[in-house]
Rosetta silent file (secondary structure, phi, psi, omega in degrees, C-alpha in Angstrom):
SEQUENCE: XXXXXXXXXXXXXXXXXXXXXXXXXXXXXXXXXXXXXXXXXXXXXXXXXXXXXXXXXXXXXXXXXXXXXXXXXXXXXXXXXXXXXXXXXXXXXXXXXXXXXXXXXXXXXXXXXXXXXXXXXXXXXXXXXXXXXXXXXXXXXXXXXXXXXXXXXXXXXXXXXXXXXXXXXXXXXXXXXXXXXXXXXXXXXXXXXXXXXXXXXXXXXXXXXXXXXXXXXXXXXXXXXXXXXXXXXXXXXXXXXXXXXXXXXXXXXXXXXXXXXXXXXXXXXXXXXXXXXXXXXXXXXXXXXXXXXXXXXXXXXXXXXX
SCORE:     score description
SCORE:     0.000 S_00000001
   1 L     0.000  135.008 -177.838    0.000    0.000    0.000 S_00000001
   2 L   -83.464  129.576  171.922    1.588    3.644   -0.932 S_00000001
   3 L   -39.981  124.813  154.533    2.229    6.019    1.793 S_00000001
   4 L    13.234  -89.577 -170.042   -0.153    9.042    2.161 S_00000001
   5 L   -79.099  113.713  153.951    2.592   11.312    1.505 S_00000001
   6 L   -51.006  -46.764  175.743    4.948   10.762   -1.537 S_00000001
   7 L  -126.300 -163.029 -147.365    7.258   13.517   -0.145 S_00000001
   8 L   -84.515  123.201 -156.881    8.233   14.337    3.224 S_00000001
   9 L   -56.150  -70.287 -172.189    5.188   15.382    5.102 S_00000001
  10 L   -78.781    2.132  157.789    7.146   17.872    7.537 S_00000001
  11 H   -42.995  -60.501  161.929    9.279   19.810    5.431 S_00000001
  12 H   -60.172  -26.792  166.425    7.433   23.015    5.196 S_00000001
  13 H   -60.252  -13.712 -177.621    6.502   22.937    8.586 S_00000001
  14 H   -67.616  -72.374 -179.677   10.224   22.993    9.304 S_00000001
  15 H   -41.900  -56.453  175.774   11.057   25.634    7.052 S_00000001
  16 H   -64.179  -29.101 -174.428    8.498   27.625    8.466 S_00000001
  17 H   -70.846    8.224  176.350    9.344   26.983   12.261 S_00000001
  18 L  -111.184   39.748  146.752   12.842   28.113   11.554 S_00000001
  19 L   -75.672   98.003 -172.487   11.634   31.882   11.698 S_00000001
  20 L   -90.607  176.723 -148.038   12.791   33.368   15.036 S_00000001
  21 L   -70.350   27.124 -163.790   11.402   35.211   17.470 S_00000001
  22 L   -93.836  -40.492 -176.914   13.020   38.221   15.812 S_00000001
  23 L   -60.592  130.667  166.151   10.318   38.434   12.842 S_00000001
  24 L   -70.242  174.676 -177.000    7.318   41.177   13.398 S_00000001
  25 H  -111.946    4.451  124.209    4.402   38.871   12.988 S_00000001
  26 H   -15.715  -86.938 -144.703    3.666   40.627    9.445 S_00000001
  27 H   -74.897  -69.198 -176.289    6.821   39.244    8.281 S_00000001
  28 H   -90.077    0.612  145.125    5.704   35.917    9.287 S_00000001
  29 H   -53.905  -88.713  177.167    2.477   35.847    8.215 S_00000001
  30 H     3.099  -91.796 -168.032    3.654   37.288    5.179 S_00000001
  31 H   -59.900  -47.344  176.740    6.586   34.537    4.625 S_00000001
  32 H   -55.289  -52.555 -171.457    4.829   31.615    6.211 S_00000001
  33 H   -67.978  -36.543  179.926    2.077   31.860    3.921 S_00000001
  34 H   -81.922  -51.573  149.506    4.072   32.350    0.803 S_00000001
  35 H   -23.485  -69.989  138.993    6.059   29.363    1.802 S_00000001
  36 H   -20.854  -93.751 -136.194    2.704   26.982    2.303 S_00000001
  37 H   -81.142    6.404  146.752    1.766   27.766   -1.061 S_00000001
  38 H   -61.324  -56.238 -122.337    5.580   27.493   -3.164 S_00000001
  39 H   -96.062  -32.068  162.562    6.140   24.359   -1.604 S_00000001
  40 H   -59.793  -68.213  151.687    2.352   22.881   -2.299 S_00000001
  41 H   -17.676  -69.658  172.133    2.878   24.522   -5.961 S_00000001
  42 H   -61.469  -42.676 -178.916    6.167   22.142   -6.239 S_00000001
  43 H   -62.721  -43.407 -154.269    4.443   19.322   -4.718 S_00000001
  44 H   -72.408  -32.347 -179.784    1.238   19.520   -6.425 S_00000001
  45 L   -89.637    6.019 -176.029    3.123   19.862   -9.843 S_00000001
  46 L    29.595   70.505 -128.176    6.060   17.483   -8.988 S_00000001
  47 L  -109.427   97.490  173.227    8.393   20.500  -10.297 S_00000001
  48 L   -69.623 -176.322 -152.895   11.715   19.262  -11.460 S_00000001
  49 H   -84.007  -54.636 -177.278   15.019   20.721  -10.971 S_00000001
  50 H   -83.122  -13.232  173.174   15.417   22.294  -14.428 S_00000001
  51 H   -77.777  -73.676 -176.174   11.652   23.884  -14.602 S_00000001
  52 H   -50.163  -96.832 -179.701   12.795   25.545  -11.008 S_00000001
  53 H   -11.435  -65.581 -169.913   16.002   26.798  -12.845 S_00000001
  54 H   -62.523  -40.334  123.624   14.371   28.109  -15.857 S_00000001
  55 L   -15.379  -79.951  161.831   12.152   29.968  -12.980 S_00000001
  56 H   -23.368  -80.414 -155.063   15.181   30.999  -11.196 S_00000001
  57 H   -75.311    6.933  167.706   16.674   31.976  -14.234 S_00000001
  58 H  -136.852  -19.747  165.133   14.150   34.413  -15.827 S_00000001
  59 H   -84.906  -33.211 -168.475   13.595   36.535  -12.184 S_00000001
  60 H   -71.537  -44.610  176.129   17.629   36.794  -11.846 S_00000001
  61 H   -70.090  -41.963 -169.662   17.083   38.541  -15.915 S_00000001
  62 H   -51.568  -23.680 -156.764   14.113   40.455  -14.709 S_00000001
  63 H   -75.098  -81.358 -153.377   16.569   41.782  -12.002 S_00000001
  64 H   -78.807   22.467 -178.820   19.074   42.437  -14.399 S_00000001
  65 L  -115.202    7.964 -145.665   17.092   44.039  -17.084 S_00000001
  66 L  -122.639  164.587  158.035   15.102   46.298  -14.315 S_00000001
  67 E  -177.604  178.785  162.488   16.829   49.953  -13.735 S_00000001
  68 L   -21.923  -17.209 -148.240   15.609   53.657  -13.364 S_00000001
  69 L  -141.910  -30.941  175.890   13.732   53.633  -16.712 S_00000001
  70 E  -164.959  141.279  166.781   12.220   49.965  -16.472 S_00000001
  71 L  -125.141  132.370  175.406   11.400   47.776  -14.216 S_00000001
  72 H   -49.647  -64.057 -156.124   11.207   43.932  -15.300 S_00000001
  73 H   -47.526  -28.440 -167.727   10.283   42.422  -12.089 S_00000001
  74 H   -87.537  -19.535  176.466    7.029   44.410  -11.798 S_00000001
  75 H   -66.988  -20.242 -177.801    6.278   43.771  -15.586 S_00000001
  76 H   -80.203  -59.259  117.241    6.122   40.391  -14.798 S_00000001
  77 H     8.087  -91.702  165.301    4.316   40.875  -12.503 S_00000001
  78 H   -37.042  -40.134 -139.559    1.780   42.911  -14.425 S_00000001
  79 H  -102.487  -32.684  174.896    1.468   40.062  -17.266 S_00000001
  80 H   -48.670  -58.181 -167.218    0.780   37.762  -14.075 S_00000001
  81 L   100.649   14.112 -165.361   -2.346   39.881  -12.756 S_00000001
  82 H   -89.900  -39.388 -167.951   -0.168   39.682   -9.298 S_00000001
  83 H   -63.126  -42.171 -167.600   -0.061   43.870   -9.333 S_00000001
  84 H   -62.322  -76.126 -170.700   -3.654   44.109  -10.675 S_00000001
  85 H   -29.365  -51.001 -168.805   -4.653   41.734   -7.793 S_00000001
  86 H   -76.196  -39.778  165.381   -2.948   43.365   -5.363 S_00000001
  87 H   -53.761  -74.908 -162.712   -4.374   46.918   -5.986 S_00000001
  88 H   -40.762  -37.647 -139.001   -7.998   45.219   -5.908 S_00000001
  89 H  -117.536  -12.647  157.545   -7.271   44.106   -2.577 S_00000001
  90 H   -75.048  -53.810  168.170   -5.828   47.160   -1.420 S_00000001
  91 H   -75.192  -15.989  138.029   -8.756   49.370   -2.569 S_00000001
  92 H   -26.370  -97.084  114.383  -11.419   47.196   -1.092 S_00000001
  93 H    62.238 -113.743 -173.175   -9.206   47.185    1.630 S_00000001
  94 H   -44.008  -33.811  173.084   -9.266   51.158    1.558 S_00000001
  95 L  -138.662  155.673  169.845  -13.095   51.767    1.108 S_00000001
  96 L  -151.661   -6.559 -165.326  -16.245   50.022    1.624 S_00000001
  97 L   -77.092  166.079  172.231  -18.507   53.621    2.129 S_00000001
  98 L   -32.348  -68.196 -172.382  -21.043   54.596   -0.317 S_00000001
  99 L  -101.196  104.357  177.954  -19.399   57.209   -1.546 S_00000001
 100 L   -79.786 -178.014  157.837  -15.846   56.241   -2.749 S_00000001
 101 L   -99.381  144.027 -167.890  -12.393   57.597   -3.414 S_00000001
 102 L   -38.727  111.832  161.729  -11.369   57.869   -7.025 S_00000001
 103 L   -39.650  132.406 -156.745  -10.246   54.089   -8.098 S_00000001
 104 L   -96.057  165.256  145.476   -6.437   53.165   -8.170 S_00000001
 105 L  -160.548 -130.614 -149.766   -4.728   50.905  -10.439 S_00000001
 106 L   -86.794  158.052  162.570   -1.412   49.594  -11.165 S_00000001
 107 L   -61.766  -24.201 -161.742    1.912   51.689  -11.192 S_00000001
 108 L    44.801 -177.939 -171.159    3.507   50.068  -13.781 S_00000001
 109 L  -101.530   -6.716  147.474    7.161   49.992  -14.537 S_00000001
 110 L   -40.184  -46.009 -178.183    7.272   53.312  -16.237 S_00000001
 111 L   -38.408  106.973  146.583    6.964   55.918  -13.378 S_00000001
 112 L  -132.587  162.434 -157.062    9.448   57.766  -12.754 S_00000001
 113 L   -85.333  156.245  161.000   10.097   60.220  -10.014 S_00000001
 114 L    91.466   34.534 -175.364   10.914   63.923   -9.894 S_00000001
 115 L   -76.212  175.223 -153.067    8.944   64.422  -13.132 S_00000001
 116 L   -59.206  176.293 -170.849    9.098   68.458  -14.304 S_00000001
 117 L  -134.123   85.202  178.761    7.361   71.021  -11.685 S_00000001
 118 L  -112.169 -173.735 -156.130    5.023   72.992  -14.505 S_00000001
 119 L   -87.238  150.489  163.800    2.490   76.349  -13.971 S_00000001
 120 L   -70.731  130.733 -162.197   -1.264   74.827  -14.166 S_00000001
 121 L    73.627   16.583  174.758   -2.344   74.925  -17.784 S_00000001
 122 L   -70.896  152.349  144.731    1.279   74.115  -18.982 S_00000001
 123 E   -74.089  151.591 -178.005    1.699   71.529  -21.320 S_00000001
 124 L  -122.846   44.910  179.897    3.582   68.091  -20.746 S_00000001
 125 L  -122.232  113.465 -175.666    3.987   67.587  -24.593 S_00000001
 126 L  -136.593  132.671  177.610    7.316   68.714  -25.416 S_00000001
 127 L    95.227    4.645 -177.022    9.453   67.741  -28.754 S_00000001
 128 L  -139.103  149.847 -139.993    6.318   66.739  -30.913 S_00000001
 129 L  -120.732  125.226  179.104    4.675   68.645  -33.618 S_00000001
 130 L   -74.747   -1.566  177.740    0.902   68.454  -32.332 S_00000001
 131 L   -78.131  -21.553  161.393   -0.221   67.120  -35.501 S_00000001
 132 L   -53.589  -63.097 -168.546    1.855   63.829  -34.245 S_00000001
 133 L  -125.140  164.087 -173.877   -0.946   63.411  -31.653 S_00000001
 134 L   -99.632  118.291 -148.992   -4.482   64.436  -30.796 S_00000001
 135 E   -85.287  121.831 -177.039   -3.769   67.521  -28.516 S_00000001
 136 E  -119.496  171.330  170.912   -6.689   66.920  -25.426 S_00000001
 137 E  -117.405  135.987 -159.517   -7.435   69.833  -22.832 S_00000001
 138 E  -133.049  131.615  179.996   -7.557   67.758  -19.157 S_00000001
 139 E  -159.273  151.231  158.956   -9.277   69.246  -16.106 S_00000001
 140 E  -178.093 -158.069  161.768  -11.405   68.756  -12.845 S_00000001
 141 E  -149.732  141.236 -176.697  -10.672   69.231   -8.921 S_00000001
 142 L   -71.666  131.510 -172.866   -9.261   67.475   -6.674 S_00000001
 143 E  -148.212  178.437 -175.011  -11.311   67.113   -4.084 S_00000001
 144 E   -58.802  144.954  175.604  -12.150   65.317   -0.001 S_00000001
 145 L   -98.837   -4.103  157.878  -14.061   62.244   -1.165 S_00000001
 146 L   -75.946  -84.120  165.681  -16.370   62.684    2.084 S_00000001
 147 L   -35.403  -30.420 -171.669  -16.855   65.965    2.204 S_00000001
 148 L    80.137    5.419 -171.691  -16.559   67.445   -1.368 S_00000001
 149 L   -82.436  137.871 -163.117  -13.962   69.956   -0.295 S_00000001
 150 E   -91.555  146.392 -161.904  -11.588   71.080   -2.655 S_00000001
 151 L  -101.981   64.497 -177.405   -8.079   69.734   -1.785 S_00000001
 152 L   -58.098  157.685  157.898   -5.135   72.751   -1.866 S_00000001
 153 L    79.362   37.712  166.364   -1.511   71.784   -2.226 S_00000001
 154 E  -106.685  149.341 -167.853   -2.412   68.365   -3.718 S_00000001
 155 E  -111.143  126.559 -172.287    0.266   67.571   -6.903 S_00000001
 156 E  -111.791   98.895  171.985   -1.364   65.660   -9.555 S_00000001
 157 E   -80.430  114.372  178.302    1.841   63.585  -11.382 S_00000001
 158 E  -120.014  121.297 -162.474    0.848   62.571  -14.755 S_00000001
 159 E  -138.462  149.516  161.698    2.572   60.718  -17.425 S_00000001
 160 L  -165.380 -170.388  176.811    1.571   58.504  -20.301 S_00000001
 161 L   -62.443  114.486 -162.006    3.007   57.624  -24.014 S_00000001
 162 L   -70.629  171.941 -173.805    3.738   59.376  -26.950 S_00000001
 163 L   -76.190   33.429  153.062    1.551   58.440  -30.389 S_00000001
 164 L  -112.729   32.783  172.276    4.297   55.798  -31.415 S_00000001
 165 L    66.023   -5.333  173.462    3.251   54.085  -28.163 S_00000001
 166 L   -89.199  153.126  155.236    6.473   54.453  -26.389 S_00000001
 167 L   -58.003  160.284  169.850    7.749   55.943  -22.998 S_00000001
 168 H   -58.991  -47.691  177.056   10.311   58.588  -23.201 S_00000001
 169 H   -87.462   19.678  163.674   12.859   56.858  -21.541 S_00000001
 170 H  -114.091   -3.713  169.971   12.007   54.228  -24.169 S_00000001
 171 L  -124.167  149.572  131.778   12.782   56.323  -27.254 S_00000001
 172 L   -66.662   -0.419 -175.047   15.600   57.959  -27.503 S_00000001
 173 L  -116.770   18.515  157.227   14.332   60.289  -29.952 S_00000001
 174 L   -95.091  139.721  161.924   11.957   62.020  -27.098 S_00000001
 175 L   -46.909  124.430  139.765   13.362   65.178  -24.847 S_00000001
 176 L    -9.828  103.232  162.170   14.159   64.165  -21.163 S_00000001
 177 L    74.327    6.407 -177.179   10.610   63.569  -19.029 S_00000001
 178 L   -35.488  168.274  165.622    8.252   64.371  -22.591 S_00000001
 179 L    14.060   54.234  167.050    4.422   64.010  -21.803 S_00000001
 180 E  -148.869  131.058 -170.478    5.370   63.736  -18.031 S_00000001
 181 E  -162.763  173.638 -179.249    4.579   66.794  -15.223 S_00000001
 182 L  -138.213  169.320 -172.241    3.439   67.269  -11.879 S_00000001
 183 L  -149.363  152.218 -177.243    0.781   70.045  -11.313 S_00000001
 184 E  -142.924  105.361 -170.125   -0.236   71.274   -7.789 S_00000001
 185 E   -81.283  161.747 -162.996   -3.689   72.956   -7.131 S_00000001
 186 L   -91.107 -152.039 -162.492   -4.701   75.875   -5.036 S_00000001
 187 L   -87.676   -1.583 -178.560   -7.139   76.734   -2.584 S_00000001
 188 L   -98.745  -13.532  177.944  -10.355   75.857   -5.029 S_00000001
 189 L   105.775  -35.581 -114.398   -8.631   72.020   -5.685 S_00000001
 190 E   -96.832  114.976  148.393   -9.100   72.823   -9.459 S_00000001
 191 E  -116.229  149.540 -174.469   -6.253   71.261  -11.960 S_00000001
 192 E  -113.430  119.049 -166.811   -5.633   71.833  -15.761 S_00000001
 193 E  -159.755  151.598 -178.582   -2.909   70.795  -18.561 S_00000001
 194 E  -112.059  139.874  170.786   -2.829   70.111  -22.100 S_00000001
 195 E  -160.400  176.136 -151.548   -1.473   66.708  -23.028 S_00000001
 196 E  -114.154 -176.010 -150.527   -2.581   64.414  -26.075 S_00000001
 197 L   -91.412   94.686  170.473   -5.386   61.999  -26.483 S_00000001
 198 L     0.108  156.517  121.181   -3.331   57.943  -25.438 S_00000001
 199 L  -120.639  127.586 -175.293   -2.919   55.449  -27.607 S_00000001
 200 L   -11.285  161.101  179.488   -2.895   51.335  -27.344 S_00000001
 201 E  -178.231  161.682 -166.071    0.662   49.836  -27.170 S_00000001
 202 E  -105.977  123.356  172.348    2.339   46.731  -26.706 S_00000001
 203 L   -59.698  144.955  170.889    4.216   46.289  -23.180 S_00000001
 204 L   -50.796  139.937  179.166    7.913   45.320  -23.896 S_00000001
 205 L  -136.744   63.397  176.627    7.821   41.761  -24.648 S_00000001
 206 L  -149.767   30.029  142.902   11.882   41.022  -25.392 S_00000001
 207 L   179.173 -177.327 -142.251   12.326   39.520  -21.923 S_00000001
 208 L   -30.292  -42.207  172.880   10.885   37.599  -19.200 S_00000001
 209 H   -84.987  -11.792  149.665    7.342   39.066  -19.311 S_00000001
 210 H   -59.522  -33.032 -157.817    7.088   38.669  -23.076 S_00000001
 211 H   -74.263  -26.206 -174.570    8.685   34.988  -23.022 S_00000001
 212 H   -68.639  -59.540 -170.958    5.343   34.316  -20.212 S_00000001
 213 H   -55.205  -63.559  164.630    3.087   35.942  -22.535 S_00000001
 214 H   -36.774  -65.351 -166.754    4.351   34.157  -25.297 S_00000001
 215 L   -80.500   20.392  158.882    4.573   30.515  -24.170 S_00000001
 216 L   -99.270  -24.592 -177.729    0.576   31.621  -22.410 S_00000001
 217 L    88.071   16.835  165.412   -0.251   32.298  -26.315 S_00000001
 218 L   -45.743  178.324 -170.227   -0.993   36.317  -24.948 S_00000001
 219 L  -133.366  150.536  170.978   -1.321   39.092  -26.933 S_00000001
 220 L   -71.362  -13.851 -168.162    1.122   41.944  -25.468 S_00000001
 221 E  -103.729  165.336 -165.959   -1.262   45.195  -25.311 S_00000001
 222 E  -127.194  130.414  157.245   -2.383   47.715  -23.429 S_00000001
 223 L   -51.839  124.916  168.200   -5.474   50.086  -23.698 S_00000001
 224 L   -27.068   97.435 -159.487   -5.045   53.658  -24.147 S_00000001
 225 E  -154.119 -171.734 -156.272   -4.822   55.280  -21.169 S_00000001
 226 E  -154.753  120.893 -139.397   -3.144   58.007  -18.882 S_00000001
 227 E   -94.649  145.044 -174.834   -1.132   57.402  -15.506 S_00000001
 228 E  -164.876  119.062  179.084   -1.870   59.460  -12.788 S_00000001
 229 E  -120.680  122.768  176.430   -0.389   59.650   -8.933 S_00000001
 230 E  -123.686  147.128  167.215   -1.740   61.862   -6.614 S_00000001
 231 E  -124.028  159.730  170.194   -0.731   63.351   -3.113 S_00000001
 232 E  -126.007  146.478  132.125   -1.729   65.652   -0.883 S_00000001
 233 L   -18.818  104.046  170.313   -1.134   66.906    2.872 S_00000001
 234 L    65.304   54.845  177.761   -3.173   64.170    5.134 S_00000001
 235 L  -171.560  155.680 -158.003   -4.681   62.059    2.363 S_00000001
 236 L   -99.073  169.862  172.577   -3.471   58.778    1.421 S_00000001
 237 L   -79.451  153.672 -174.936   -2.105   58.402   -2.231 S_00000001
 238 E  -126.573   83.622  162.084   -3.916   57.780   -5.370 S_00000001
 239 E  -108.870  122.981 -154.497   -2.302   55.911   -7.872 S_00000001
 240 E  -143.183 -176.653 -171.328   -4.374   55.222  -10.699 S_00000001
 241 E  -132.768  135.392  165.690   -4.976   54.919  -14.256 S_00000001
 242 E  -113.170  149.843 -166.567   -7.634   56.304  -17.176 S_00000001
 243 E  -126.116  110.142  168.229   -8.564   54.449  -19.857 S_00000001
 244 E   -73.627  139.382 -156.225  -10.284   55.838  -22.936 S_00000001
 245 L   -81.735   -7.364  171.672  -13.261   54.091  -23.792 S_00000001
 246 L   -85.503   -2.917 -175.034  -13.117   53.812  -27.454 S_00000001
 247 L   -75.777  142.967  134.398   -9.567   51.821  -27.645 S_00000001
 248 L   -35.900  130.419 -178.860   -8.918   48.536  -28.328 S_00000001
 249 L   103.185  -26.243 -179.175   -8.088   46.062  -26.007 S_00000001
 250 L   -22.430  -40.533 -179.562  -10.661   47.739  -23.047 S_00000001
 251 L   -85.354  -26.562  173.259  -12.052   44.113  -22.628 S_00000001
 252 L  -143.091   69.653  176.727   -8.716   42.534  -22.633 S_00000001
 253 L   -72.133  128.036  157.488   -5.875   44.743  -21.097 S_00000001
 254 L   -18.508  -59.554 -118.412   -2.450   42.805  -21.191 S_00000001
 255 L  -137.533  -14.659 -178.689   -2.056   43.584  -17.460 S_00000001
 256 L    82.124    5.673 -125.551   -5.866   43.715  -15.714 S_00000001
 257 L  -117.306  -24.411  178.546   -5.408   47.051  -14.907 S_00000001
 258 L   -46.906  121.733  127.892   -9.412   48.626  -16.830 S_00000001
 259 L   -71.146  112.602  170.992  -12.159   49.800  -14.202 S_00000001
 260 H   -43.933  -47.081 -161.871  -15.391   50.655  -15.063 S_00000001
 261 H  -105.936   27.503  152.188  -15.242   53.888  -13.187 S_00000001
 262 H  -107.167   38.060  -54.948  -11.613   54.650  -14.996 S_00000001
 263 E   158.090   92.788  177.114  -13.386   54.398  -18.152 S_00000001
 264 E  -129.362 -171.027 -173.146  -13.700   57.898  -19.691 S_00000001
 265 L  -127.937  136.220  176.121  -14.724   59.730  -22.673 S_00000001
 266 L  -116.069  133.151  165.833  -12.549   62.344  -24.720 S_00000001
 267 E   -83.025  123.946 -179.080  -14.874   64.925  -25.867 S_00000001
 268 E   -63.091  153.034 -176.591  -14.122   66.915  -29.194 S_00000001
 269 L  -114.264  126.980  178.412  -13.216   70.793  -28.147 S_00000001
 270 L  -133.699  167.255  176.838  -13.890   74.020  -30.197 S_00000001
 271 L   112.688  -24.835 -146.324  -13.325   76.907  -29.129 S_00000001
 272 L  -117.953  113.344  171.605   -9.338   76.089  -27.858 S_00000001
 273 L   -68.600  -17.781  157.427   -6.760   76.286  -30.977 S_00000001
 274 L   -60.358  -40.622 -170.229   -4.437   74.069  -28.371 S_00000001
 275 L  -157.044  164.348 -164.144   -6.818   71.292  -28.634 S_00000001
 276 L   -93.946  -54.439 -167.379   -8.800   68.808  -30.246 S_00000001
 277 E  -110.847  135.086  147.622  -10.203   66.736  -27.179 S_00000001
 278 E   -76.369  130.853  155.932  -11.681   67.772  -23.967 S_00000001
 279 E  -122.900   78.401 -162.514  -11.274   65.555  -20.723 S_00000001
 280 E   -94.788  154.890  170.214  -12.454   66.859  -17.623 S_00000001
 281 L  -156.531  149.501  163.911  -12.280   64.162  -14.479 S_00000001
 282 L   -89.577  161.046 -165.137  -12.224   64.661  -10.533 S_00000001
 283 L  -140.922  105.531 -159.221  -10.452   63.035   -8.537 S_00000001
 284 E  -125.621  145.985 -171.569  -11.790   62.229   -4.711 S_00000001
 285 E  -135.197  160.055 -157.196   -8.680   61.265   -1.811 S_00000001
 286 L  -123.629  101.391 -158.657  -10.135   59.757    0.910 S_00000001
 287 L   -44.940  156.308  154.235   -8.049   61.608    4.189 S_00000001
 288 H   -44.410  -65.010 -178.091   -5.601   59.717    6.765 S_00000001
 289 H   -19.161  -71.165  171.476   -7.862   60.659    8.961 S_00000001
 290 H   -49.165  -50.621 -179.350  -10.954   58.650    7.496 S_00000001
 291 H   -50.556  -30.046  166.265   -8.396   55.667    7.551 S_00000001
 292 H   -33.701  -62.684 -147.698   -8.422   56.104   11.482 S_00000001
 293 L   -70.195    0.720 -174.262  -12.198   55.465   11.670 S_00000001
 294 L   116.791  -72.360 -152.744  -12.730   52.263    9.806 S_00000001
 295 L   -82.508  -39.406 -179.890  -14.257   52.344    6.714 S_00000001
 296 L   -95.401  149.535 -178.784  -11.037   53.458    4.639 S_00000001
 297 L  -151.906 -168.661  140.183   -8.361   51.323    5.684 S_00000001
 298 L    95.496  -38.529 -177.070   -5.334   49.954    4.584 S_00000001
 299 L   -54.432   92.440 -165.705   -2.755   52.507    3.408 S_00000001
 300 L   -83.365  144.026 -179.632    1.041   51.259    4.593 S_00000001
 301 H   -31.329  -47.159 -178.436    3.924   53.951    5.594 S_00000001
 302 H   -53.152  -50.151 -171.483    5.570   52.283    2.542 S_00000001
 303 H   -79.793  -13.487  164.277    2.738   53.541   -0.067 S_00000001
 304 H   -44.138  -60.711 -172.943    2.584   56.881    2.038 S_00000001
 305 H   -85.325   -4.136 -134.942    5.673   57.838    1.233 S_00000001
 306 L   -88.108    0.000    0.000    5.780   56.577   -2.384 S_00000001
């Protein structure tokens, strides 16, 4: 008769009991849990030596592929649904009231920090002929998502792609920081900038998160859409995404990352010789404060500071 267990029944409990009493008990939730479920994952799939290499061996290249300008590991990530996931479970998490704060979604591996410091109603399109892209005019206010109170001093960082679908620091033939700014509203909340109307694009796929997409049979793309991190004084961060609703791919973003209520409309604009498309959207931050009390929750020192 075959034993229960093929392999050795108390090996992950081992592994986990050799956490000392040193570990917050975060860290061994955290790690305990993640353990369980590797070790089941190898078991259940009787995971040979060279499939665990080949594993190994495409996170040490995400590593070494990741830098200031891209990061692998998180793309990988991305193509996974692990970032996607993880946002969902952080804004749940973060609200359950009635009335929410503006929906987050993923960071991606584009961001980068310390983007330009422009006047409200600057442009972040710099180095392109506007006939290259559909020029939009972008507005709302930021505002309390309890209250309705307009939000001074909050900096709305915004970045997204030029029309050949690339980042900046993915072409070399864009200016330093192109169609990237930060913009910081007054005492009414209200901010404004011209920047052009997104377009679809394929996430780099020439290393570890293409070869997953590939050998998944995936398609590489992303919906049109426009990146957006916001902070304030005493309000938790907003990092989020917008998606325009006529592109392709809305129903099947690469990456999970589509909301219903990030979902917009670009309206045509007359009047404004700057632009073709209108976009106005609000933005509602949901205070530290409210995180005290219950219903908003969730928000760690780490994403605080981010």
């Amino acid at each position: 008769m075959p034993s229960e267990h093929r392999f050795d029944p108390n090996f992950t409990d081992a592994v986990i009991n050799a956490t000392g009493p040193g570990a917050t008990p975060r860290v061994r939730q955290l790690t305990a849990g993640l353990i369980r479920h590797l070790h089941d994952f190898a078991r259940e799939n009787e995971l040979t030596v060279d499939e665990w290499m080949a594993g190994v061996e495409l996170l040490n290249e995400a590593g070494r592929m990741s830098d200031s300008k891209r990061n692998e590991g998180q793309l990988v990530c991305d193509v996974l649904g692990l970032e996607s996931l993880v946002d969902e479970i952080t804004y749940k998490l973060a609200s359950t009231a009635a009335s929410e704060p503006t929906a987050t979604a993923i960071l991606g591996p584009f961001y980068r920090h310390d983007a330009p410091q422009l006047p409200m109603g600057a442009s972040i399109v710099s180095g392109l002929d506007n006939t290259e892209g559909d020029c939009t005019w972008m507005h709302g206010t930021v505002t309390d998502f309890r209250t309705g109170a307009p939000i001074a001093g909050a900096v709305v960082d915004v970045w997204h792609t030029a029309p050949n679908g690339l980042y900046e620091q993915q072409d070399p033939d864009q200016p330093e920081m192109n169609l990237r700014g930060r913009f910081t509203t007054g005492a009414d909340g209200k901010y404004a900038f011209y920047c052009l109307r997104p377009v679809p694009y394929p996430i780099p796929f020439d290393g570890p998160a293409g070869r997953i997409l590939k050998a998944l049979d995936r398609h590489p793309f992303r919906p049109a859409h426009i990146h957006f991190l916001l902070t304030a004084p005493g309000y938790k961060p907003i990092v989020t995404q917008i998606f325009d609703r006529k592109s392709k791919y809305i129903e099947d973003d690469a990456v999970f990352a589509v909301k219903d209520s990030l979902v917009v409309d670009f309206v045509p604009f007359e009047g404004d010789a700057k632009a073709e498309f209108e976009l106005p959207y609000d933005f509602k931050m949901a205070s530290f404060e409210d995180a005290k009390k219950g219903p908003v929750e969730g928000t760690t020192e780490e994403s605080a500071s981010m």
